[in-house]
C-alpha positions as a Python dict, from the first residue, in 0.01 Angstrom:
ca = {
    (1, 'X'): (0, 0, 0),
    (2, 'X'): (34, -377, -26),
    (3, 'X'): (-33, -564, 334),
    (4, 'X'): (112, -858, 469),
    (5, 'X'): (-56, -1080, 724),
    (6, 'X'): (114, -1329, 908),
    (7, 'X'): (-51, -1630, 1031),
    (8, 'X'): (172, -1792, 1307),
    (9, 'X'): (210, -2106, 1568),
    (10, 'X'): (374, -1967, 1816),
    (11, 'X'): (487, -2135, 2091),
    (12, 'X'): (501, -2014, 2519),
    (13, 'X'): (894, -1917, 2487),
    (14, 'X'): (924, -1541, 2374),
    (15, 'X'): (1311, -1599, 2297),
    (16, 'X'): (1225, -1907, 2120),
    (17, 'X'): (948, -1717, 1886),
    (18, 'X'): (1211, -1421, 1774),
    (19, 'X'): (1316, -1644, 1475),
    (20, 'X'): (969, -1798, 1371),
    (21, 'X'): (846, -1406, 1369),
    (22, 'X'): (1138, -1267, 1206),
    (23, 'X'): (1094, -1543, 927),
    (24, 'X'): (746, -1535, 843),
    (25, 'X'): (804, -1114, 871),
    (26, 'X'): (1088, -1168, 614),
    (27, 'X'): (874, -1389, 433),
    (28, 'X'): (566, -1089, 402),
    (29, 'X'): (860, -820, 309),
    (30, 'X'): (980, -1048, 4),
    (31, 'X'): (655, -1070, -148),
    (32, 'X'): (636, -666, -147),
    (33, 'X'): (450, -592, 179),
    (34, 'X'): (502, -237, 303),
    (35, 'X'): (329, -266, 589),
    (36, 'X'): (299, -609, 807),
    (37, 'X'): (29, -732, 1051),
    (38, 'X'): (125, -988, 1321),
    (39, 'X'): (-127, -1171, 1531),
    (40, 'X'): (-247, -1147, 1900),
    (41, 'X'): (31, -1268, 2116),
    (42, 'X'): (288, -1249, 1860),
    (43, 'X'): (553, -1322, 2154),
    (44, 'X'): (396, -1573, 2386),
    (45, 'X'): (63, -1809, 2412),
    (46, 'X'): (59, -1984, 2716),
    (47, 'X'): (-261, -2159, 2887),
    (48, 'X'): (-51, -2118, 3219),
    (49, 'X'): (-22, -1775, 3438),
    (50, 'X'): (289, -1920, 3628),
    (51, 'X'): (455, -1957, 3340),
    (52, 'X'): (366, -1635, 3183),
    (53, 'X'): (506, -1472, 3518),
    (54, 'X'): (831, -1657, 3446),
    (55, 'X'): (910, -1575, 3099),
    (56, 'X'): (705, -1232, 2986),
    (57, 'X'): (886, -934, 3039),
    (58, 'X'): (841, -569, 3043),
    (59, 'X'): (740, -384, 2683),
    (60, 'X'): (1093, -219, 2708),
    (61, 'X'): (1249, -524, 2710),
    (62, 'X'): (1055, -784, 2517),
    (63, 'X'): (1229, -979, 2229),
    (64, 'X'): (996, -1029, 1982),
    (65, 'X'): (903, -654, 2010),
    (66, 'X'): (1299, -537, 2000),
    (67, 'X'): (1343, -767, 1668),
    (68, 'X'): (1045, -600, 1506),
    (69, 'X'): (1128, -271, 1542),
    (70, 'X'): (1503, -354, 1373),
    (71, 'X'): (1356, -510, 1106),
    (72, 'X'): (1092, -221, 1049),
    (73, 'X'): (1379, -4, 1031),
    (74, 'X'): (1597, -230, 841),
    (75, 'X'): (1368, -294, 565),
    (76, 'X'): (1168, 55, 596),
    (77, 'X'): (850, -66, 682),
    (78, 'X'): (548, 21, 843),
    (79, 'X'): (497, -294, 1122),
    (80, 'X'): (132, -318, 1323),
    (81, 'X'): (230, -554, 1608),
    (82, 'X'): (-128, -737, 1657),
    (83, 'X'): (-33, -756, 2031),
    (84, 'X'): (229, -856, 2246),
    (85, 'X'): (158, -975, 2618),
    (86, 'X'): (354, -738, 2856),
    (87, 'X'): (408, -725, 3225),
    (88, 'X'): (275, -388, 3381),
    (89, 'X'): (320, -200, 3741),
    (90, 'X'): (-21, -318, 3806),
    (91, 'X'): (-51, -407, 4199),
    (92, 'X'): (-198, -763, 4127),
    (93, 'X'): (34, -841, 3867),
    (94, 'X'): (-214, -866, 3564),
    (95, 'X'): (-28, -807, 3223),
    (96, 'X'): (-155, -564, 2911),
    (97, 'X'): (-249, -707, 2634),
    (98, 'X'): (-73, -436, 2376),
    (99, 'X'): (-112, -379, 2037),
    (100, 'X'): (222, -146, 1853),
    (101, 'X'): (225, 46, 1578),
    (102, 'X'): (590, 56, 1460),
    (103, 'X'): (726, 361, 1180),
    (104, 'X'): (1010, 224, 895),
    (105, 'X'): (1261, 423, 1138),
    (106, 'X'): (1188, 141, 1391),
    (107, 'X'): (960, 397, 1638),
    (108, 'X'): (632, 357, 1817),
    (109, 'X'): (396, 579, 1716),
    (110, 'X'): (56, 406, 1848),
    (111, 'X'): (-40, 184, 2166),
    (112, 'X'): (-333, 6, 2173),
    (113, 'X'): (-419, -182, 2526),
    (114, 'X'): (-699, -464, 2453),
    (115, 'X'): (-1040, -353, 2611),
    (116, 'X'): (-1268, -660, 2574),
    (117, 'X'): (-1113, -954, 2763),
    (118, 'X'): (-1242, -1322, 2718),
    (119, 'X'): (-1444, -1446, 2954),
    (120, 'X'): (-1623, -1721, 2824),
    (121, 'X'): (-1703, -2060, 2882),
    (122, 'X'): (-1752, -2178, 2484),
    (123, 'X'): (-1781, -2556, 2575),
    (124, 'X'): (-1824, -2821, 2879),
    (125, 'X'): (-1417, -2862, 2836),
    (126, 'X'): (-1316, -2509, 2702),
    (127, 'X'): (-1298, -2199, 2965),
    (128, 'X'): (-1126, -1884, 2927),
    (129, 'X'): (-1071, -1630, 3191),
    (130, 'X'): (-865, -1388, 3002),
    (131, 'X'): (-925, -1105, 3303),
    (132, 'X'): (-739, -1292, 3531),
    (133, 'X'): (-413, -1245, 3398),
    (134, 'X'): (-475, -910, 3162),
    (135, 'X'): (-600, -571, 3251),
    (136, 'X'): (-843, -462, 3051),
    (137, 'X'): (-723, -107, 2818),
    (138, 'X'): (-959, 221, 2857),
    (139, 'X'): (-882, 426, 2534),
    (140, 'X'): (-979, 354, 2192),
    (141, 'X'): (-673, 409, 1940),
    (142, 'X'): (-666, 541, 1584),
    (143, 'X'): (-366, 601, 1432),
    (144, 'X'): (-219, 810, 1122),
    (145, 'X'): (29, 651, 863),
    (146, 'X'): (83, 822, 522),
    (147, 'X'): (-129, 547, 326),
    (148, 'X'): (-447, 500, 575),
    (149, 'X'): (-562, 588, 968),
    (150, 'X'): (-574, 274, 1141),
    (151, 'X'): (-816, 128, 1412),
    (152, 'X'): (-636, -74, 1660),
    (153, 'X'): (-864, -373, 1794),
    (154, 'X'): (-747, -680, 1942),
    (155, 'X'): (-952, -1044, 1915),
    (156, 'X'): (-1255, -1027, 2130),
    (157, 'X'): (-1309, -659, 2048),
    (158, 'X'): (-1455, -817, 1726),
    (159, 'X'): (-1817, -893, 1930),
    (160, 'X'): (-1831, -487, 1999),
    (161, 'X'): (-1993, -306, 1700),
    (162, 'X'): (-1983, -9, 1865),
    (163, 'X'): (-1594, 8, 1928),
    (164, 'X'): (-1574, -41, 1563),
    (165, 'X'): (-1789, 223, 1420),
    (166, 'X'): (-1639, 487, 1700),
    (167, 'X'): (-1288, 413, 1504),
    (168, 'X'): (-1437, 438, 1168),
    (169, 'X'): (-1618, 791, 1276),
    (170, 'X'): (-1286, 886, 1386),
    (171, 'X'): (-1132, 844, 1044),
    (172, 'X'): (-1052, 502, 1056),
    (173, 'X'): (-1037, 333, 707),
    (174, 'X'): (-864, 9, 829),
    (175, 'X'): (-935, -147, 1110),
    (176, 'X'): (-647, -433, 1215),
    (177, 'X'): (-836, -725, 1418),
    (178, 'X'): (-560, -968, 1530),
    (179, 'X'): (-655, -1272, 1661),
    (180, 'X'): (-596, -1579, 1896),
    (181, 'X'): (-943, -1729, 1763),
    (182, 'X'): (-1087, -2030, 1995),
    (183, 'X'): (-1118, -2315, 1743),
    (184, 'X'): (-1501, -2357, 1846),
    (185, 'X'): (-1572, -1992, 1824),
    (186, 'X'): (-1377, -1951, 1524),
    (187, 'X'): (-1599, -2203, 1304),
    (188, 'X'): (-1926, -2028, 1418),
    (189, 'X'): (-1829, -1676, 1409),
    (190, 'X'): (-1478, -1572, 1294),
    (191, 'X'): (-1539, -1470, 924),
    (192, 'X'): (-1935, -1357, 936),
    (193, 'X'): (-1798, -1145, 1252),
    (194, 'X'): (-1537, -994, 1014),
    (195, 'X'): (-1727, -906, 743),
    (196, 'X'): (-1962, -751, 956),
    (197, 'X'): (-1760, -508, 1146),
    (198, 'X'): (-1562, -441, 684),
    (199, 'X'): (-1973, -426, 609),
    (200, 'X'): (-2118, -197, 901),
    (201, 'X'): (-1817, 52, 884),
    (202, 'X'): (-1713, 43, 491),
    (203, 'X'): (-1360, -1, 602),
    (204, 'X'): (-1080, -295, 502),
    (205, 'X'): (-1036, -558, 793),
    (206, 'X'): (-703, -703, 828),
    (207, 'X'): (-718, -965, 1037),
    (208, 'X'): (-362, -1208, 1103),
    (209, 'X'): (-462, -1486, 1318),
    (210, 'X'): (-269, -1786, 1561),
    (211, 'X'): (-332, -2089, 1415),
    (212, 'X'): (-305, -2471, 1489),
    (213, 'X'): (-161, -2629, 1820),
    (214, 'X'): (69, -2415, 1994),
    (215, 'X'): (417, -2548, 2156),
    (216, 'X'): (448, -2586, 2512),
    (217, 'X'): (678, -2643, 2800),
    (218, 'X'): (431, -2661, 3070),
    (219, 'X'): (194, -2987, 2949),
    (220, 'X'): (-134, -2708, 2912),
    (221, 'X'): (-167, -2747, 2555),
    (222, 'X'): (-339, -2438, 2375),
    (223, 'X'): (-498, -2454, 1995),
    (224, 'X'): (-590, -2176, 1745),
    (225, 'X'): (-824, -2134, 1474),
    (226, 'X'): (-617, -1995, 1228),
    (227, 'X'): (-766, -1876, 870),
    (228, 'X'): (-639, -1488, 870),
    (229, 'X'): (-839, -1266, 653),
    (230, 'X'): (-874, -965, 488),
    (231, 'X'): (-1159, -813, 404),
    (232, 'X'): (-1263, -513, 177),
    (233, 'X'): (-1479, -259, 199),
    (234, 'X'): (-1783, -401, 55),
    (235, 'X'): (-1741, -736, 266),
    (236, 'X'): (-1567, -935, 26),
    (237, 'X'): (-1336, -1170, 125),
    (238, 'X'): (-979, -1087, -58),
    (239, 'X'): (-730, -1323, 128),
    (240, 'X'): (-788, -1654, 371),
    (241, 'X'): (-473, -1847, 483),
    (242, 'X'): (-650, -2130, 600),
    (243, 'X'): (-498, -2352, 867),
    (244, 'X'): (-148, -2318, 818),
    (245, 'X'): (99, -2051, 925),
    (246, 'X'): (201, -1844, 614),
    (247, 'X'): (151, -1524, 461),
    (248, 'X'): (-106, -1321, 300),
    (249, 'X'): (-106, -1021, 102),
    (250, 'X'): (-373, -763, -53),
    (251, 'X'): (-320, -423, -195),
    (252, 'X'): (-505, -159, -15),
    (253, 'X'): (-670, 162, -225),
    (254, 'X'): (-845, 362, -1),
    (255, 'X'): (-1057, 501, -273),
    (256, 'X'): (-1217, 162, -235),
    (257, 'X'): (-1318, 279, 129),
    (258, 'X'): (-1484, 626, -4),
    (259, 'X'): (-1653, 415, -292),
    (260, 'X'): (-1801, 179, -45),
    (261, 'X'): (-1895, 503, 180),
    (262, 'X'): (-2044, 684, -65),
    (263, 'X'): (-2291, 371, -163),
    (264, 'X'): (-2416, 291, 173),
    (265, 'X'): (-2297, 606, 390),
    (266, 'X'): (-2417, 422, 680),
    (267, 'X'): (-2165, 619, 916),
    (268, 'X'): (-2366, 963, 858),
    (269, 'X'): (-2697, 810, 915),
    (270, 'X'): (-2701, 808, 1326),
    (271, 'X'): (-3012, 945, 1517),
    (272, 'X'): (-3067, 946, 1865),
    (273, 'X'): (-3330, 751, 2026),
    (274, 'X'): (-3476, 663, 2396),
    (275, 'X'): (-3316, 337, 2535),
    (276, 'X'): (-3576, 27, 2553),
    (277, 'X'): (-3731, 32, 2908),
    (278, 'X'): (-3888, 343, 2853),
    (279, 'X'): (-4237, 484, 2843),
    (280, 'X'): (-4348, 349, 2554),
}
């Protein structure tokens, strides 16, 4: 199966997005891609809650999520919406932070809430508080397709090895890691944290990625790190996109994953042991 990532600016207008997505998803379907990976917040990045309230909509009814699923169908192709930011029934309002997997008939066959919310304060000037506007997810998501099984992670569920091993034991032999990558984080961390998680597992690691300085209506300006990836198996790096939005592509042979497994069958080797703070 050939995979194409798409590495987007998106701006804090979800009807304003539907053509920039639809384009760059066009874009990955003309250079063979069977099955497309969008980033985190495919519809919407916004540094401001109020505005979020104003324009983000229900999953049933979001744009960017209806387009996708025509053009899945349309072309007859397999679609892994990194996430989309949704409004909920929650009683304070927080939004999900959801992750789609769409069939080549244009259905949803996964869901895949974001567990690991950013909460971080990365520099004197940079603070995130990602819990106060999303709920956090409770269920970790693998899901079949005819040419892999898929583990659904979103962003900061990067820094949580153990999520990512669960997914593999599971049958996972992909694991999809869009992001919305802090610029300051993403220079220290983004690619050795990737390679890690392709390393530890012996799974591919697409990962599509925001990039550059987002558009906004609201004066609360918002930058990404960019620099998608895909990793194999073995930790190589196959694909980078650097800083621009674009496209990239790798064919996926999952006989790569059992040849990495079978070298290093890491995933078999678990043994129980006492937590520290024991007797010793």
């Amino acid at each position: 199966m050939r995979a194409g990532l798409l590495q987007l600016c998106v701006g804090d207008l979800p009807d304003e997005n539907v053509a920039l997505v639809r384009d760059a998803l066009q874009r990955a379907v003309a250079g063979g891609a069977g099955f497309v990976v969008t980033p985190e917040a495919t519809n919407c990045i916004s540094a401001s809650r109020s505005h979020q309230h104003d324009v983000l909509r229900v999953e049933a009814a979001d744009p960017v999520l209806a387009m996708l699923r025509e053009e899945a169908a349309r072309a007859g192709i397999w679609v892994l919406v990194g996430s989309i930011i949704v409004k909920t029934d929650d009683p304070d309002g927080r939004f999900a932070n959801r992750s789609l997997l769409i069939t080549p008939t244009g259905d949803i066959a996964a869901r895949y809430d974001k567990i690991h919310l950013f909460d971080v304060q990365v520099s004197e000037t940079e603070t995130y508080r990602e819990s106060s506007a999303i709920r956090p997810g409770a269920r970790a998501v693998v899901a079949q397709t005819p040419f892999a099984t898929l583990g659904m992670t979103i962003c900061y569920d990067v820094r949580f090895p153990h999520l990512f091993r669960d997914l593999a034991k599971a049958g996972a032999q992909v694991l999809c890691v869009p992001a919305a990558f802090s610029p300051v984080t993403g220079k220290a961390h983004w690619e050795t944290l990737l390679r890690a998680r392709a390393i530890e597992t012996g799974c591919y690691v697409l990962a599509p990625a925001q990039t550059g300085n987002h558009p906004n209506t609201t004066g609360r300006d918002r930058a990404t790190w960019g620099h998608a990836l895909i990793i194999a198996p073995w930790g190589e790096v196959l694909a980078d996109a650097g800083t621009e939005p674009g496209v990239i592509f790798a064919d996926l042979a999952m006989d790569t994953v059992r040849d990495a497994r079978r070298r290093i069958p890491a995933l078999t080797h678990d043994r129980a042991y006492e937590p520290p703070g024991g007797p010793a």
